[in-house]
N, C-alpha and C positions, 0 to 999 in steps of 0.2 A: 562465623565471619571473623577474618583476623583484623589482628590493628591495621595493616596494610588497605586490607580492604572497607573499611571505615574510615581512615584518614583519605584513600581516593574517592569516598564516595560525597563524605564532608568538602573537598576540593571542588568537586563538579560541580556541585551544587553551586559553589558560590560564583565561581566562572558561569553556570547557566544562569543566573539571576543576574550578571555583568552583561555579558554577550547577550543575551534575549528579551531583555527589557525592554530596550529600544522596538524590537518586532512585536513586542506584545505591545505593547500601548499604540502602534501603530494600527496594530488588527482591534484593540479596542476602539481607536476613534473610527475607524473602518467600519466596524458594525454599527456603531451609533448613528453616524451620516446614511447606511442604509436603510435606518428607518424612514430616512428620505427620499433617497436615491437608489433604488435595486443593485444592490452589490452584482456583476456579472461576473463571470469567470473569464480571462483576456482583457477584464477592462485594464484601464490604466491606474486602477485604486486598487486591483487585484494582483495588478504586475507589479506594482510599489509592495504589496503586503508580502507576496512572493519569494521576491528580491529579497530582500528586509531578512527573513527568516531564512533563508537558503545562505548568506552573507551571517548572519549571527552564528546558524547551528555549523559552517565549518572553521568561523573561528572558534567555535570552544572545541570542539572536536579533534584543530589544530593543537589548541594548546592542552588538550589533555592529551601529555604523551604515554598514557601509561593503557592510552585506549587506539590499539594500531587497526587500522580500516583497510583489508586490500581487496580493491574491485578489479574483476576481469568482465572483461567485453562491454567497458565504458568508451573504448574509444570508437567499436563496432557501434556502439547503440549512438550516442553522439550523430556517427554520418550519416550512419543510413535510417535510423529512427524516423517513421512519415515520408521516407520518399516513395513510397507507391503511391501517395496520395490520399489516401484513407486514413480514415481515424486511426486513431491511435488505441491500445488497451493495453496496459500492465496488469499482469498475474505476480502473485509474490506468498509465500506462505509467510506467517504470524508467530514468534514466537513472544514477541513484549512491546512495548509499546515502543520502543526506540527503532523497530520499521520505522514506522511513519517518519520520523524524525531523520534517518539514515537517508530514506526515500527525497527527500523535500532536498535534503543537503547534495546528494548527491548522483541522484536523477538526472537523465540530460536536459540541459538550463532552458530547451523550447519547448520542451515536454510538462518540465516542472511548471511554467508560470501560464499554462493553458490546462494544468487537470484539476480533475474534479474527483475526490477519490470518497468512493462506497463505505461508511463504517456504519458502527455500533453505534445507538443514543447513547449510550453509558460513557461513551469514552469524549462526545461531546459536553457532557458535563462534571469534566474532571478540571477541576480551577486550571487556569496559566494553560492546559494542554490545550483543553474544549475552545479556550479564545481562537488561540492560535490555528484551530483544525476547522472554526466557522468561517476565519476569514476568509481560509486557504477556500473556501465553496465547498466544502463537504456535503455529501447527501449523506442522512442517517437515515438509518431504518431500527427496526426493534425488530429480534427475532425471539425474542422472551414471548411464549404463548402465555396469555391468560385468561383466568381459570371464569370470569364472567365475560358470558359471550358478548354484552354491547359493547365493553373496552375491548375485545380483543378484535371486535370489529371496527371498531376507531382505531386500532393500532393498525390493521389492515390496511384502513385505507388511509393513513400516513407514510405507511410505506410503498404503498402504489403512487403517494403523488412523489415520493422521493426518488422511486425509479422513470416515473414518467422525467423529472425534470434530467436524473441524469443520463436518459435517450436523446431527449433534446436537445441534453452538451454535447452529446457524442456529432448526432446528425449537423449540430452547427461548426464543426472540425475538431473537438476538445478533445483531449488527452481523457481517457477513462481509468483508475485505475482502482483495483479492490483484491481483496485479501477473502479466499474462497472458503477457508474452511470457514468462514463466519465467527473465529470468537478465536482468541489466542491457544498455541498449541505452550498445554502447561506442564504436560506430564512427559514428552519423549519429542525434545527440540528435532531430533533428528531425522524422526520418523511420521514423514507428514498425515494430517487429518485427514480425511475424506473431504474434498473438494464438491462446496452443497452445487447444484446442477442450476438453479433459479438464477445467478448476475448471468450464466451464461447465455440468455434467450436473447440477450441484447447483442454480440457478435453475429447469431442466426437468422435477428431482424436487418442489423443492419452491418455492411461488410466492413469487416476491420481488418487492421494490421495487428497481429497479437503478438506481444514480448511476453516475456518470463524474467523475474529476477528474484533469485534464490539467497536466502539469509545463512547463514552459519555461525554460530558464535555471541550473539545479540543477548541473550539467554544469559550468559556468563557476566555478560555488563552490567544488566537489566532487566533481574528475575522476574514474570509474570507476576509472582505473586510478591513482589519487594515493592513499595510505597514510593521509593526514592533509587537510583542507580546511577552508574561511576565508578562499578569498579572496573579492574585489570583484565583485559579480556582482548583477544585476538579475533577483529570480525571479519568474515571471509560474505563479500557479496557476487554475485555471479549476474549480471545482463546476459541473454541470448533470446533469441528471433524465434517464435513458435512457427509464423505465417505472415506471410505479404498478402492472404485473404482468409478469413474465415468462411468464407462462400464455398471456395476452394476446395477449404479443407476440410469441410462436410459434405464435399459432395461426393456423386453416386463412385465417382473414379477410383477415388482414393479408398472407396473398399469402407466409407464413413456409413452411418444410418442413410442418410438424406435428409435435407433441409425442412422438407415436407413432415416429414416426424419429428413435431419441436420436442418433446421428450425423451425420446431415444436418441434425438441429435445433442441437447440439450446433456446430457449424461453421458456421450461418446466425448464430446468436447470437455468436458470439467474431466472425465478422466485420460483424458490423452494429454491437460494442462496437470496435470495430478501428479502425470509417471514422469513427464518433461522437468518439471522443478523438482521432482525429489531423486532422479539420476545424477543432476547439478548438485543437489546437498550431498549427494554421496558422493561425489566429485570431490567436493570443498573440503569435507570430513573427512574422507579414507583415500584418495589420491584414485578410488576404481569406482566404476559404475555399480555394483553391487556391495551393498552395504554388509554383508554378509562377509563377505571375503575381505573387507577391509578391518574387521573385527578379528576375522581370525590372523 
């Protein structure tokens, strides 16, 4: 890492402790009061924590000009985002932890302050992130197996109520949104993980509208395995429309399994989300659908 890339990362830093402060002690006393009051996802203390953080993460974003963000098909996702009427789902592949942070800032603003989005415990109890990722309504799950079967059956069924509650957002109109390959892509930003087939059974139970938005570049800001990030990095995000129904697009017409076979449905769908965002990342990266040819 060069002095360039040390003195921008030393900069963000301290612009994210200016800009973010205010959202984080908001999402602190947030939690606090919901040892009171059940923090809901759409309340009015959720649309305040929301707000709060979507207003902080694109002023510093603004002002770090050394970190250029260009999105296509924000102004698609914006209009017609939820006009069939159905829930909402965003797909997105994982390269570092500044998705999420991209996602919140610059999501469309009816989408961002109604989701609920799927992650990892681990990344819930990463200081200033985890506040910020509880207030927003996160469901965690744990997909760490372990090696004593009565904890690994309490982690079981911590993550069945963490799915149950986020079916529940979905069926009450919420915005769903999760990151499939389950754990950051560390080793080849560009070439997405296997997309795990399990968030999908919730599009098969119940009918959704499904997006896609594709990361490029994130990697370069804010290496997976770097502590702190800010450096110099060009990010390329891409919105586009998988479906106006999941029902739809598992059924028998479309040549899909059928809804009837939640696991071969369940695995048809995670990989036709799979090839949809990683044609977008070959998009972003090589200017062609094939990654290969964009190499050569």
């Amino acid at each position: 890492m060069g002095c360039c890339s040390g003195l921008a990362i030393i900069v963000f830093q301290i612009l994210a402790c200016i800009t973010m402060a205010p959202p984080w002690a908001l999402s602190h006393l947030v939690l606090i009061l919901s040892a009171c009051k059940q923090l809901r996802t759409g309340s009015c203390r959720h649309r305040m924590v929301s707000r709060s953080m979507r207003l902080g993460l694109r002023m510093l974003l603004c002002m770090s000009r050394w970190i250029r963000v260009e999105i296509t098909g924000l102004d698609d996702a914006s209009e017609q985002m939820g006009q069939s009427g159905r829930a909402v789902g965003i797909i997105a592949n994982s390269t570092s932890l500044m998705d999420t942070l991209l996602m919140m800032a610059y999501g469309p603003a009816a989408q961002v302050h109604t989701a609920k989005m799927l992650t990892g415990t681990k990344y819930g109890r990463i200081p200033f992130f985890g506040t910020l990722l509880r207030a927003w309504g996160a469901a965690f799950i744990n997909t760490k197996k372990k090696k004593v079967a009565e904890i690994d059956k309490i982690r079981m069924d911590m993550n069945a109520r963490s799915l149950q509650a986020f079916e529940e957002h979905v069926l009450a109109g919420g915005t769903a949104v999760w990151f499939p390959e389950g754990q950051m892509n560390r080793y080849s930003p560009l070439e997405l993980g296997c997309f795990r087939p399990g968030p999908f059974c919730l599009p098969l139970r119940v009918d959704m509208e499904l997006w896609c938005a594709a990361f490029v570049g994130v990697s370069d800001c804010w290496p997976s395995s770097a502590l702190l990030g800010g450096r110099p990095a060009r990010i390329k995000i891409a919105l586009f429309k998988l479906c106006d129904s999941s029902h739809a697009l598992v059924s028998e017409a479309l040549g899909s399994p059928g809804a009837e076979d939640m696991r071969a449905a369940t695995a048809w769908l995670a990989n036709t989300a799979h090839d949809a965002v990683q044609v977008s990342v070959n998009v972003l990266a090589f200017g062609t659908e094939s990654a290969r040819r964009g190499k050569e």
